[in-house]
Structures are given as structure tokens and as C-alpha cells.
C-alpha positions, 0 to 999 in steps of 0.5 A: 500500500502507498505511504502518506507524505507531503507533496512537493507541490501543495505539502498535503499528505499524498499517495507516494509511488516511487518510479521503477526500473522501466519508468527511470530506464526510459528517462535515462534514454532520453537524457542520454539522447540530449547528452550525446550531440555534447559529449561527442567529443568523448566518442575517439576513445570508443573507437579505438576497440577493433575486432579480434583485439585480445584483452590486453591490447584492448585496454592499451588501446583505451587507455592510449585513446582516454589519455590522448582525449582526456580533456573531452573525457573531463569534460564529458563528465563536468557536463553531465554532472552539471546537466543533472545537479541543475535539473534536479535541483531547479526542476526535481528531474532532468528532460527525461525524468520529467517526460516519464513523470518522475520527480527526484526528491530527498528520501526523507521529506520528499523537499527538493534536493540539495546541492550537495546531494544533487553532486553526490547522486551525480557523482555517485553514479560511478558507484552504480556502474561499476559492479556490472550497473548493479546499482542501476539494476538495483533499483528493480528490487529496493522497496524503494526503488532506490540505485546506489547512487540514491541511497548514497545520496538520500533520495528517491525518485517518486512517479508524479501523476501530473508533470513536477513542478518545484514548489516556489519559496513564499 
């Protein structure tokens, strides 16, 4: 059954419904797909993988790549992170989260996350990913539908019914 919890648009007591797997994977295609024209710049070091490249030369060849595109790698990183803190903090959700309805919030009173939790669930990202997307895949389980990089950063990502909107300070 939903759990009561003030809304982040009125503050009155409402259902909760946190977003699924599905829901967030749908909204993390959309955001990839306005992320790609700038992050472009990271593509040389993909390709520098050949077929029939054995392991070794594999990781030389990326490591080469990374390190001759590093500034583009840096700043890859130094958008996406800005793309998502300002989002979530300005609107509760990225293009993609608010498309699929998503809102994402602090897990305890559902407020508008902070700056230092928008940088910590950016950044906390790496986390997900790096055991085989376990973070990410995570949320498919979690009661909560909580990734990694939300419970590093104390939030949670409630499905909307209506397009988010962030309650305006009086």
C-alpha cells in the first residue's frame, strides 16, 4: 500500500509511488539522447576497440585513446554532472525524468534536493556502474526503488501523476 507524505507541490499528505526500473530506464534514454550531440567529443576513445583485439591490447588501446582525449573525457563528465545537479535541483528531474513523470526528491521529506546531494547522486553514479550497473539494476528490487547512487545520496525518485513542478519559496 502507498505511504502518506507531503507533496512537493501543495505539502498535503499524498499517495507516494516511487518510479521503477522501466519508468527511470526510459528517462535515462532520453537524457542520454540530449547528452550525446555534447559529449561527442568523448566518442575517439570508443573507437579505438577493433575486432579480434585480445584483452590486453584492448585496454592499451583505451587507455592510449582516454589519455590522448582526456580533456573531452573531463569534460564529458563536468557536463553531465552539471546537466543533472541543475535539473534536479531547479526542476526535481532532468528532460527525461520529467517526460516519464518522475520527480527526484530527498528520501526523507520528499523537499527538493540539495546541492550537495544533487553532486553526490551525480557523482555517485560511478558507484552504480561499476559492479556490472548493479546499482542501476538495483533499483528493480529496493522497496524503494532506490540505485546506489540514491541511497548514497538520500533520495528517491517518486512517479508524479501530473508533470513536477518545484514548489516556489513564499
Amino acid at each position: 500500500m502507498a505511504q502518506a507524505a507531503p507533496s512537493v507541490r501543495t505539502g498535503n499528505p499524498s499517495p507516494v509511488r516511487y518510479a521503477g526500473f522501466w519508468r527511470r530506464l526510459g528517462a535515462d534514454i532520453v537524457d542520454n539522447i540530449i547528452l550525446f550531440p555534447l559529449l561527442s567529443g568523448t566518442m575517439p576513445a570508443l573507437t579505438a576497440v577493433r575486432a579480434g583485439m585480445t584483452a590486453d591490447e584492448l585496454v592499451r588501446q583505451l587507455v592510449r585513446a582516454l589519455a590522448a582525449h582526456a580533456g573531452a573525457q573531463l569534460l564529458a563528465l563536468v557536463v553531465g554532472v552539471a546537466y543533472s545537479v541543475f535539473f534536479w535541483m531547479r526542476y526535481l528531474g532532468t528532460p527525461g525524468k520529467l517526460l516519464f513523470r518522475c520527480r527526484v526528491v530527498d528520501a526523507d521529506t520528499h523537499a527538493a534536493l540539495t546541492f550537495s546531494q544533487s553532486l553526490l547522486r551525480s557523482l555517485g553514479y560511478i558507484v552504480s556502474t561499476l559492479p556490472c550497473m548493479l546499482g542501476f539494476l538495483w533499483i528493480a528490487w529496493d522497496p524503494r526503488k532506490q540505485g546506489f547512487h540514491d541511497k548514497i545520496a538520500g533520495s528517491v525518485v517518486l512517479y508524479a501523476e501530473r508533470a513536477p513542478i518545484r514548489q516556489r519559496a513564499s
